[in-house]
C-alpha positions as CSV (number, residue, x, y, z in Angstrom):
1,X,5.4,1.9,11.2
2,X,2.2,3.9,11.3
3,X,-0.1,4.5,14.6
4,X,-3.0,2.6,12.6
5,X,-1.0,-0.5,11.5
6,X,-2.2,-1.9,15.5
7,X,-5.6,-2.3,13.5
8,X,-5.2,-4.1,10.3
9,X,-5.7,-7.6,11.3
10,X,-9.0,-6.3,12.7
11,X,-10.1,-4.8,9.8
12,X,-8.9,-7.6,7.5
13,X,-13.0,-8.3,6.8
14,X,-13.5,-4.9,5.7
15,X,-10.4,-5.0,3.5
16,X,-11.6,-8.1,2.4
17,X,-15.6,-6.5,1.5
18,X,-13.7,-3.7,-0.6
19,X,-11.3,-5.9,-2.2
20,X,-14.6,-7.4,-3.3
21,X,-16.2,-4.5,-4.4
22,X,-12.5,-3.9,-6.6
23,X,-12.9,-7.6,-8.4
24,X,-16.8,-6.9,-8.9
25,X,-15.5,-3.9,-10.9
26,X,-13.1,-5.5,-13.0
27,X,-9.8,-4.8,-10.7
28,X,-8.6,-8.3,-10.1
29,X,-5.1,-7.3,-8.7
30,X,-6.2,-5.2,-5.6
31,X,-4.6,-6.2,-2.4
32,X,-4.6,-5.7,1.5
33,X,-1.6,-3.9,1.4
34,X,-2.0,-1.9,-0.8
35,X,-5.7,-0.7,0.2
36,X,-3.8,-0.2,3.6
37,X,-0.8,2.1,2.1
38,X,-3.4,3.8,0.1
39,X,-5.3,4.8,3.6
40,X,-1.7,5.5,5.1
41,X,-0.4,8.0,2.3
42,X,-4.1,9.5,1.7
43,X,-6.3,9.8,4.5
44,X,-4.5,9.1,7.5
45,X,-1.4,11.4,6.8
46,X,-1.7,12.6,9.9
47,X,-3.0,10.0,12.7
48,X,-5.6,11.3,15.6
49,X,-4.6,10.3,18.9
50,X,-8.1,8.8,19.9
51,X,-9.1,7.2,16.7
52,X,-11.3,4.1,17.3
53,X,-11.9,1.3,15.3
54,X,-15.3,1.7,13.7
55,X,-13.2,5.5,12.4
56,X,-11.2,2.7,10.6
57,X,-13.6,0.5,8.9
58,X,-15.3,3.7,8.2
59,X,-12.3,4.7,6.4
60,X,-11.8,1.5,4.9
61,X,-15.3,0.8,3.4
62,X,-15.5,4.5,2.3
63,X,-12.5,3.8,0.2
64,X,-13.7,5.0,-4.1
65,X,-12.5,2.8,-6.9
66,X,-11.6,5.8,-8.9
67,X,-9.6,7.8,-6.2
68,X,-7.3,4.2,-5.6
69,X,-6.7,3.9,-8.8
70,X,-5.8,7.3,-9.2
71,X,-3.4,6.7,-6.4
72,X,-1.8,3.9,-7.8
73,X,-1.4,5.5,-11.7
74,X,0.2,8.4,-9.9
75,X,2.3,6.0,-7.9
76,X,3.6,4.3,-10.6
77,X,4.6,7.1,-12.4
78,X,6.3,8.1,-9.4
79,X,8.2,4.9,-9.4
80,X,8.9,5.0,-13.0
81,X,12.5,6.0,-13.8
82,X,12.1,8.4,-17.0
83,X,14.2,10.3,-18.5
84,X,13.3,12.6,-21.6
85,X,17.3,13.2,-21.8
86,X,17.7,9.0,-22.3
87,X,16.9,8.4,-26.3
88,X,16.0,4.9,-24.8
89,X,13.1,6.6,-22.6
90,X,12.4,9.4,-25.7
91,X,11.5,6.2,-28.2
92,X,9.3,4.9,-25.9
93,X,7.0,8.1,-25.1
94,X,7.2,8.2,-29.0
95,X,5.4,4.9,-29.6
């Protein structure tokens, strides 16, 4: 559990304004949680002991398109199990 997760039901609006801002852009697929995670991993790696909640929106609302989606490529890469020694995983890079 992260310090900040005591805030996300407050902030659900703002998550909901940038989600907005996501579909408006042609990124259908956005969601809380991940918009959340994204702050978590990124820019609140390290939580402040007196952060207040308008620090949060802040952080929410100042979230950019390309920097998520960044994020997420990265992440999924991450997640990907490949190989170069699996001929399986070789075929595919070769397509």
């Amino acid at each position: 559990m992260h310090a900040y997760d005591i805030f996300f039901e407050e902030v659900e609006p703002a998550l909901d304004v940038k989600i907005d801002e996501f579909r408006f852009l042609g990124y259908e697929h956005v969601t809380r949680a991940q918009l959340w995670e994204y702050l978590k991993k990124k820019k609140w790696k390290t939580p402040k002991s007196t952060i207040r909640l308008f620090e949060i929106v802040e952080d929410v609302l100042g979230i950019k398109v390309g920097e998520f989606i960044n994020y997420t490529t990265v992440e999924a890469y991450m997640d990907t199990e490949f190989s170069l020694e699996n001929a399986e995983d070789m075929k595919e890079l070769l397509k």
